[in-house]
DRENGU-610652 format. One record per residue (C-alpha): residue in one letter; residue number from 1; x, y, z. Coordinates in nm, 3 decimals. Layout:
<sites>
site type a | seq NUM | east X | north Y | up Z
...
</sites>
This chain:
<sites>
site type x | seq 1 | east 1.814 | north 1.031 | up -1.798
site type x | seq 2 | east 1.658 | north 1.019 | up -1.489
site type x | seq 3 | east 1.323 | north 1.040 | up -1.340
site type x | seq 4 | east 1.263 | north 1.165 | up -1.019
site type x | seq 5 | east 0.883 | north 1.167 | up -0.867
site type x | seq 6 | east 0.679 | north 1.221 | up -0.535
site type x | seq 7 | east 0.377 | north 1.039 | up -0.576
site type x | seq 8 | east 0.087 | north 1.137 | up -0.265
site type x | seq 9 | east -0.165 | north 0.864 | up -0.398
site type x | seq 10 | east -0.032 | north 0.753 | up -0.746
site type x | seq 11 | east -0.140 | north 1.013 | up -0.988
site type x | seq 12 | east 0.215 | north 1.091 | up -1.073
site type x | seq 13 | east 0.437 | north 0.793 | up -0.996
site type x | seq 14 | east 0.184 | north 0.677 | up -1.298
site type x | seq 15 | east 0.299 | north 0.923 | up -1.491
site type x | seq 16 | east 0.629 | north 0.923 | up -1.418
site type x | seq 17 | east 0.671 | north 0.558 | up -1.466
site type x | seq 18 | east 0.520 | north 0.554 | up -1.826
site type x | seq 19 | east 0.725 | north 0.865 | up -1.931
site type x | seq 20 | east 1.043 | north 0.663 | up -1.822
site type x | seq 21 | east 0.931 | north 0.330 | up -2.009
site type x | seq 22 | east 0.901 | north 0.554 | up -2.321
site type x | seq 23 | east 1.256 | north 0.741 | up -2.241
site type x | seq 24 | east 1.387 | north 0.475 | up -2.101
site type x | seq 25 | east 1.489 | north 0.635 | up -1.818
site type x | seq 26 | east 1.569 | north 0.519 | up -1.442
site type x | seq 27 | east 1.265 | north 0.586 | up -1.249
site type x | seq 28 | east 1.279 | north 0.657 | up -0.871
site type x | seq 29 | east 1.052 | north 0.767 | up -0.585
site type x | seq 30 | east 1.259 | north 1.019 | up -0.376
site type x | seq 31 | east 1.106 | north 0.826 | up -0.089
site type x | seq 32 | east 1.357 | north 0.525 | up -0.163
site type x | seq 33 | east 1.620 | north 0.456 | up 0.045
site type x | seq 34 | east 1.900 | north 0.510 | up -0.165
site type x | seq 35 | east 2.202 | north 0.730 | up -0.283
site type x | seq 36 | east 2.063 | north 0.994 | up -0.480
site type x | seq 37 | east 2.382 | north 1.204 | up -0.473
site type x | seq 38 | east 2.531 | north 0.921 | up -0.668
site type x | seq 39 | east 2.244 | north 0.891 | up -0.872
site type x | seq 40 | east 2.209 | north 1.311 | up -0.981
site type x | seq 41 | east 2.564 | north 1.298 | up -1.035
site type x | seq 42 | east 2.585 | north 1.030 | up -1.266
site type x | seq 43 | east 2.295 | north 1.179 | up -1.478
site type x | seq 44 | east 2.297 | north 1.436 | up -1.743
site type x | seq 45 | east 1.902 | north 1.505 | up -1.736
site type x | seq 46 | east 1.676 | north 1.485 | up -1.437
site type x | seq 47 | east 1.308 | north 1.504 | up -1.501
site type x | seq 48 | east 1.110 | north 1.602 | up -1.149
site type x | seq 49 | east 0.789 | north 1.466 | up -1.180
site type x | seq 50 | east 0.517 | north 1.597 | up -0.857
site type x | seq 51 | east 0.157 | north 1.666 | up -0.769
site type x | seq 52 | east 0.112 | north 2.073 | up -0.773
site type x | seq 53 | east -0.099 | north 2.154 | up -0.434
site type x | seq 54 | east -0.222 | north 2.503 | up -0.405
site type x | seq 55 | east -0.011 | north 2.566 | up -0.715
site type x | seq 56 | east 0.355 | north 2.505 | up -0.554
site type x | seq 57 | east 0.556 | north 2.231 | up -0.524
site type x | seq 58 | east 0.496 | north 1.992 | up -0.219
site type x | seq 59 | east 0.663 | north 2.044 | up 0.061
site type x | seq 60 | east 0.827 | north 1.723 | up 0.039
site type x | seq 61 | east 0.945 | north 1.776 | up -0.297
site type x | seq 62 | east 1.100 | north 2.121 | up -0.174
site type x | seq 63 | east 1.295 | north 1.965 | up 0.109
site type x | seq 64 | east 1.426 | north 1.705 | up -0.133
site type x | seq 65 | east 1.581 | north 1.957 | up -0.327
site type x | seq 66 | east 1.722 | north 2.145 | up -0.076
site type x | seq 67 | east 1.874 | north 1.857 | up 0.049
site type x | seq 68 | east 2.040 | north 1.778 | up -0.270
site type x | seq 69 | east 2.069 | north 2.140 | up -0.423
site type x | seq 70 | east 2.439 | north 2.099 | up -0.482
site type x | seq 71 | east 2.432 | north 1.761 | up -0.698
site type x | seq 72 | east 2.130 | north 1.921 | up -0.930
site type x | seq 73 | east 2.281 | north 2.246 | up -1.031
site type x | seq 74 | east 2.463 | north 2.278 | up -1.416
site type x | seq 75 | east 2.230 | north 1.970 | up -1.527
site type x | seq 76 | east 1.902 | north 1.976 | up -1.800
site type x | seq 77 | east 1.581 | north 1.956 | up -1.591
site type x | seq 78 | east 1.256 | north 1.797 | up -1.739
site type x | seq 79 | east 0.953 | north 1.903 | up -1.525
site type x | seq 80 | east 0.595 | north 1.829 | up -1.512
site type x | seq 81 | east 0.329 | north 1.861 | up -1.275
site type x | seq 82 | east 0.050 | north 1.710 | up -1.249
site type x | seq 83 | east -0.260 | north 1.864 | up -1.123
site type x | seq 84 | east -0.634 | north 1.830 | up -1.092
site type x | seq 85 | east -0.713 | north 2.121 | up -1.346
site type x | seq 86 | east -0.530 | north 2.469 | up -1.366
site type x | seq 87 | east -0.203 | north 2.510 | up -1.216
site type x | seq 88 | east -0.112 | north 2.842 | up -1.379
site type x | seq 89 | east 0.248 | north 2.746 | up -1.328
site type x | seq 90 | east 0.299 | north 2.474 | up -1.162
site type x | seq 91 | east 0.590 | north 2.346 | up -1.362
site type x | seq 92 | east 0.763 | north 2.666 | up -1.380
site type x | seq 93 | east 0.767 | north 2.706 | up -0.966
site type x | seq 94 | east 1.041 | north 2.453 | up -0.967
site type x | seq 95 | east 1.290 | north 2.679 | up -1.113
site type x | seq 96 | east 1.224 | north 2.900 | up -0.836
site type x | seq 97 | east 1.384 | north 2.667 | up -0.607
site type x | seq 98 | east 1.772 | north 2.741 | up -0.808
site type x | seq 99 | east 1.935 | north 3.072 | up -0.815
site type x | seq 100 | east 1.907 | north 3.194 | up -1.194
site type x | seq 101 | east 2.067 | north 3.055 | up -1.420
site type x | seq 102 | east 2.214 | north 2.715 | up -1.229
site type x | seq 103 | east 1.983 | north 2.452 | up -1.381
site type x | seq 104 | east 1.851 | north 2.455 | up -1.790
site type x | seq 105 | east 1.481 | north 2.371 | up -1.898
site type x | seq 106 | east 1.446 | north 2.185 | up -2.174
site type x | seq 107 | east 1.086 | north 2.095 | up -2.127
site type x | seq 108 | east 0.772 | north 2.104 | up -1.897
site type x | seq 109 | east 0.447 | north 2.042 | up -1.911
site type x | seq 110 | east 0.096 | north 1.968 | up -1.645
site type x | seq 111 | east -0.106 | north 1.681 | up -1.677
site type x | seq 112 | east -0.474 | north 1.674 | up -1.569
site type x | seq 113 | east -0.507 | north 1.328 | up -1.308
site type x | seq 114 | east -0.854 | north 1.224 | up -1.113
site type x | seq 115 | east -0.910 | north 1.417 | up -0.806
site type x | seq 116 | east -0.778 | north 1.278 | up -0.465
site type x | seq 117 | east -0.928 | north 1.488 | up -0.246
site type x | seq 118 | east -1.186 | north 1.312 | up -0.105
site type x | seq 119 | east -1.311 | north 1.517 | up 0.167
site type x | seq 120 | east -1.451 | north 1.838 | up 0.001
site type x | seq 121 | east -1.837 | north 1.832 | up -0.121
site type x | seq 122 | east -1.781 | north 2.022 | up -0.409
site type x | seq 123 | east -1.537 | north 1.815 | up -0.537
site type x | seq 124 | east -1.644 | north 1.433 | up -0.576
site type x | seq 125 | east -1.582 | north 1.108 | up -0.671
site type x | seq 126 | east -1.440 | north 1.020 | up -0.979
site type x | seq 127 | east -1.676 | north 0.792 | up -1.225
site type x | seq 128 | east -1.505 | north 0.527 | up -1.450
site type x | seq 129 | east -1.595 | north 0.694 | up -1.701
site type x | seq 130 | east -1.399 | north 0.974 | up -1.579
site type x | seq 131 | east -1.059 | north 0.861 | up -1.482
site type x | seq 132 | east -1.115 | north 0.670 | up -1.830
site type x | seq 133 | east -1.110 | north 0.993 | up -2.051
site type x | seq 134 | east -0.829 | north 1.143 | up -1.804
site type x | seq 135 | east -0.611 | north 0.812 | up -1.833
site type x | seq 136 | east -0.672 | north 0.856 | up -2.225
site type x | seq 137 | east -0.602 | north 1.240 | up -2.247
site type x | seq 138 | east -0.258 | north 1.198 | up -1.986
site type x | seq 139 | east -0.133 | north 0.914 | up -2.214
site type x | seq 140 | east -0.156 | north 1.105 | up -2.555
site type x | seq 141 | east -0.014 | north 1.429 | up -2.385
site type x | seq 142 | east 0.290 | north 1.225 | up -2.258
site type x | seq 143 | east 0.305 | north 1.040 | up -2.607
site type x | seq 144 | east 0.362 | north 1.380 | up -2.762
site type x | seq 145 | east 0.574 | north 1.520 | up -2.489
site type x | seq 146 | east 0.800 | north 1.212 | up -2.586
site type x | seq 147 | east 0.771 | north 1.240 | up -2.975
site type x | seq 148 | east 0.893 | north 1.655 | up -2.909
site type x | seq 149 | east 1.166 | north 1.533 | up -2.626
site type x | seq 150 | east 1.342 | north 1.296 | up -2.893
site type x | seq 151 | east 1.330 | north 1.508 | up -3.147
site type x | seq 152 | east 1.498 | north 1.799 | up -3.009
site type x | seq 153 | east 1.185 | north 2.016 | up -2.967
site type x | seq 154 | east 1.173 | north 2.178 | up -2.642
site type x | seq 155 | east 0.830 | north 2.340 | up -2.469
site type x | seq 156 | east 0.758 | north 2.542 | up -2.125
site type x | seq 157 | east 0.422 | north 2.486 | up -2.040
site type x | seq 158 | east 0.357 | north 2.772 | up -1.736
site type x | seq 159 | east 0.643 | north 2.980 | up -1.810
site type x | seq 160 | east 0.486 | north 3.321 | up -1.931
site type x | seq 161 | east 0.415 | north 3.610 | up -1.707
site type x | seq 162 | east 0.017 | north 3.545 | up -1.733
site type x | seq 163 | east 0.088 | north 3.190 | up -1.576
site type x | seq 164 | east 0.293 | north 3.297 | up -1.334
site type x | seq 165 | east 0.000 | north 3.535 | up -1.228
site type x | seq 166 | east -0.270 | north 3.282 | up -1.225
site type x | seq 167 | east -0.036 | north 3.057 | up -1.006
site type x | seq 168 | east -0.034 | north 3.338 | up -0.735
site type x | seq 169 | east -0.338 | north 3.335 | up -0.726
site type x | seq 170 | east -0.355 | north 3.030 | up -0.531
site type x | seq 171 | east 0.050 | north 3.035 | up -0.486
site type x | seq 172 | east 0.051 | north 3.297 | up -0.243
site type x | seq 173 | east -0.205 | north 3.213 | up -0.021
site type x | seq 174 | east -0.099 | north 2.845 | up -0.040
site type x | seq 175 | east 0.255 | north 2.890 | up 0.066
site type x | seq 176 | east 0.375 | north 3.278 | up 0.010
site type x | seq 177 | east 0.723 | north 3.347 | up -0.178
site type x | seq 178 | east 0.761 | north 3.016 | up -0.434
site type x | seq 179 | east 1.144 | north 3.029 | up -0.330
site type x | seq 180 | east 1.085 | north 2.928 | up 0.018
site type x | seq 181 | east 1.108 | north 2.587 | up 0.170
site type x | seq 182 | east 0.947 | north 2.643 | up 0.442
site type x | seq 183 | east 0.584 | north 2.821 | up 0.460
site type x | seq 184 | east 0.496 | north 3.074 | up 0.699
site type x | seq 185 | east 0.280 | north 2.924 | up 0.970
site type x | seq 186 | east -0.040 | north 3.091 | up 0.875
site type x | seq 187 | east -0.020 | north 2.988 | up 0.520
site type x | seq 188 | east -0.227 | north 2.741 | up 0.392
site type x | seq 189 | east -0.033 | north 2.491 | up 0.329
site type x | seq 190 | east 0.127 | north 2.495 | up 0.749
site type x | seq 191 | east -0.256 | north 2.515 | up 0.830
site type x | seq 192 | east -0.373 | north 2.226 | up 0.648
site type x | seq 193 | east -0.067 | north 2.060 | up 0.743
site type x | seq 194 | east -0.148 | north 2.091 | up 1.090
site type x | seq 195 | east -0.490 | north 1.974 | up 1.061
site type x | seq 196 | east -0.499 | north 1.564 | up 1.043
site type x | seq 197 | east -0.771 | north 1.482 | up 1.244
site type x | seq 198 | east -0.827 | north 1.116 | up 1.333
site type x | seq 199 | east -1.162 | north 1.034 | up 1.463
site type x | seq 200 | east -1.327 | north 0.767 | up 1.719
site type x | seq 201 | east -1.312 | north 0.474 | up 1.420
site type x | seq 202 | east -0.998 | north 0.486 | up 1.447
site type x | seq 203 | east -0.843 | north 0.053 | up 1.495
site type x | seq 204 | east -0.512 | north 0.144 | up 1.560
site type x | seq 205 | east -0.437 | north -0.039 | up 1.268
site type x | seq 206 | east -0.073 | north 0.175 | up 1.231
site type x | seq 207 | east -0.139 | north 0.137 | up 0.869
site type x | seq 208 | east -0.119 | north 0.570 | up 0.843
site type x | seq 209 | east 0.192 | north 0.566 | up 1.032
site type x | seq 210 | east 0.318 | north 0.346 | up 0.786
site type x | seq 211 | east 0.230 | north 0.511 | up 0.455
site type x | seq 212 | east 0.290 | north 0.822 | up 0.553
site type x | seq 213 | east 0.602 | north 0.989 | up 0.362
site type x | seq 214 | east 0.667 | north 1.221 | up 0.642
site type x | seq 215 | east 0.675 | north 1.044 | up 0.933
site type x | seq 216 | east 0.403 | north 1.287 | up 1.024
site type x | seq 217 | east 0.163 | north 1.035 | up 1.212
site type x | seq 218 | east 0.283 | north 0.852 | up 1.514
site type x | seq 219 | east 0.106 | north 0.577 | up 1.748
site type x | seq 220 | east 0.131 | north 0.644 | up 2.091
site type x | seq 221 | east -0.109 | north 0.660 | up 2.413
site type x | seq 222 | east -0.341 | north 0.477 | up 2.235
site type x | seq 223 | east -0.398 | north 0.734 | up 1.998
site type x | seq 224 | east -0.273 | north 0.831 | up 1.637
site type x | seq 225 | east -0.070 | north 1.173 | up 1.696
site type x | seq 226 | east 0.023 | north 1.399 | up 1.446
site type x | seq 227 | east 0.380 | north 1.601 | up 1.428
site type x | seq 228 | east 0.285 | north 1.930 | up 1.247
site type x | seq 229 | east 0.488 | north 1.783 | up 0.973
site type x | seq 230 | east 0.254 | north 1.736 | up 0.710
site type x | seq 231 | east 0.292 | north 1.780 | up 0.296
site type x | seq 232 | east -0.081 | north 1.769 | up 0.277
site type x | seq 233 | east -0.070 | north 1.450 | up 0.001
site type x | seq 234 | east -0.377 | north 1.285 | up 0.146
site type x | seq 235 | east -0.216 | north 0.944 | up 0.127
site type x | seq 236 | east -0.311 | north 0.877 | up 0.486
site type x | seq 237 | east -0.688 | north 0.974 | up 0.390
site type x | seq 238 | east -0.760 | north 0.789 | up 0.119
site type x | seq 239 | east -0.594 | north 0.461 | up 0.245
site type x | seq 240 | east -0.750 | north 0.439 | up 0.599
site type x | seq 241 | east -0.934 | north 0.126 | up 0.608
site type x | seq 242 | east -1.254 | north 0.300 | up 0.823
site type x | seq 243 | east -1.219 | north 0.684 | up 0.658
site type x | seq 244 | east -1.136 | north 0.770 | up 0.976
site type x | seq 245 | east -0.875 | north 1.025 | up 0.893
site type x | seq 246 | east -0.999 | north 1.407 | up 0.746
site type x | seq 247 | east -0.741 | north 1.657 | up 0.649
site type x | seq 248 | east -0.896 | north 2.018 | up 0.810
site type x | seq 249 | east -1.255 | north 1.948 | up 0.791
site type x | seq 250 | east -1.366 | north 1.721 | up 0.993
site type x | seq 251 | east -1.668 | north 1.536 | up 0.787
site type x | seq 252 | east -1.541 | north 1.189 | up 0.742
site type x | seq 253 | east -1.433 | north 1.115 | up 0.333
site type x | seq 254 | east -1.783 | north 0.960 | up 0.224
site type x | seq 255 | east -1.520 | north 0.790 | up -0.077
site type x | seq 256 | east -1.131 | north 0.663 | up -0.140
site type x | seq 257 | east -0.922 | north 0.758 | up -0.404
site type x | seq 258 | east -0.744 | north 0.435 | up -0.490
site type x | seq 259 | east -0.465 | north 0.587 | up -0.754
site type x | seq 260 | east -0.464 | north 0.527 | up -1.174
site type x | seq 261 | east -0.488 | north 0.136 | up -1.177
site type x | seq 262 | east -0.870 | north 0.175 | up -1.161
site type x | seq 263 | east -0.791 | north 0.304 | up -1.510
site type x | seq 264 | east -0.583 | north 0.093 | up -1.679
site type x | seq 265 | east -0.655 | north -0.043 | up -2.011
</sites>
């Protein structure tokens, strides 16, 4: 088996690294620098592991298979999403990404993770005592996602029509058609994409530039510039040393997401 993740801020490399301890599976970020056409082929299972934004896959994620479309058909796919509460079906979009009948679901399933968006009022910062009980809830979901996995019991979590139409709710608007790679440009997810704003505390630091698993920030002219190449993962805003960096709105993140270690046991 092997586990495939995109991680924006650590939510689901977290997940995806315990599931593979557990299955004993290799466990890679699809931003490593290494042959994953050798690796697909030389697996029977794949488990995709991703954050669910606006109820589709990332961006990132969707260009990654694309790019290796070929190597995944004919094998058993393990998804699961993980998302800040109600996804509809964010596991189930994946499939979307295959013509019918190329790829076989054995499971899937959504974990709820701590919110990493740190820049909307409504939706603040996560107590101890919060990423606590979420830690404690993902880990017994996963434990029993394992338990089903090795004994041959296989579950779809998002796959009925009523999912399907909750995820459109936000699907649609988010990114249109779930079988495109590419957004339309006045989708949300090309919007917010576009939208990195870097304001005057900027240091120049480069550390954005860096992290960034799009190459979607570059330093130049004495400024930070942004490509229109965003997957909207908010790495970049919850790592900038002066929360100088807002994603659409332009109020400065009054707080940092720092990823699941603050809730280790």
């Amino acid at each position: 088996m092997l586990t495939i993740y995109f991680s924006g801020t650590g939510n689901t490399k977290y997940i995806a690294e315990l599931f593979s301890q557990e299955m004993d599976a290799i466990c890679v970020s699809i931003e490593e620098d290494i042959d994953f056409q050798d690796h697909i082929k030389n697996h029977d299972i794949l488990c995709f592991c991703y954050p669910i934004y606006g109820s589709r896959v990332p961006l990132i994620m969707r260009r990654f298979v694309a790019e290796h479309m070929e190597a995944i058909k004919g094998k058993k796919l393990i998804i699961f999403a993980t998302q800040l509460l109600y996804s509809g079906d964010g596991a189930r979009v994946f499939t979307d990404l295959f013509q019918p009948g190329t790829v076989e679901v054995i499971y899937a399933e959504h974990f709820n993770l701590p919110n990493n968006v740190s820049n909307l009022f409504f939706l603040g910062e996560n107590s101890a005592e919060k990423l606590e009980k979420k830690r404690q809830k993902a880990e017994a979901k996963l434990e029993q996602m394992c338990r089903n996995i090795k004994n041959g019991i296989s579950k779809k979590r998002g796959f009925s029509a009523g999912s399907k139409f909750l995820g459109n709710l936000q699907g649609l608007a988010w990114q249109g058609n779930s079988r495109r790679i590419e957004a339309n440009s006045k989708l949300g997810e090309r919007t917010m994409g576009k939208a990195v704003r870097i304001d005057r505390d900027c240091t120049m630091c480069g550390l954005c530039v860096k992290l960034c698993p799009m190459d979607n920030l570059e330093q130049k002219g004495g400024v930070i510039a942004q490509q229109d190449n965003c997957t909207v993962c908010y790495r970049c805003v919850n790592a900038c040393p002066q929360r100088a960096i807002s994603i659409y709105f332009r109020a400065k993140p009054k707080w940092q997401y720092k990823g699941m270690k603050n809730a280790t046991k």
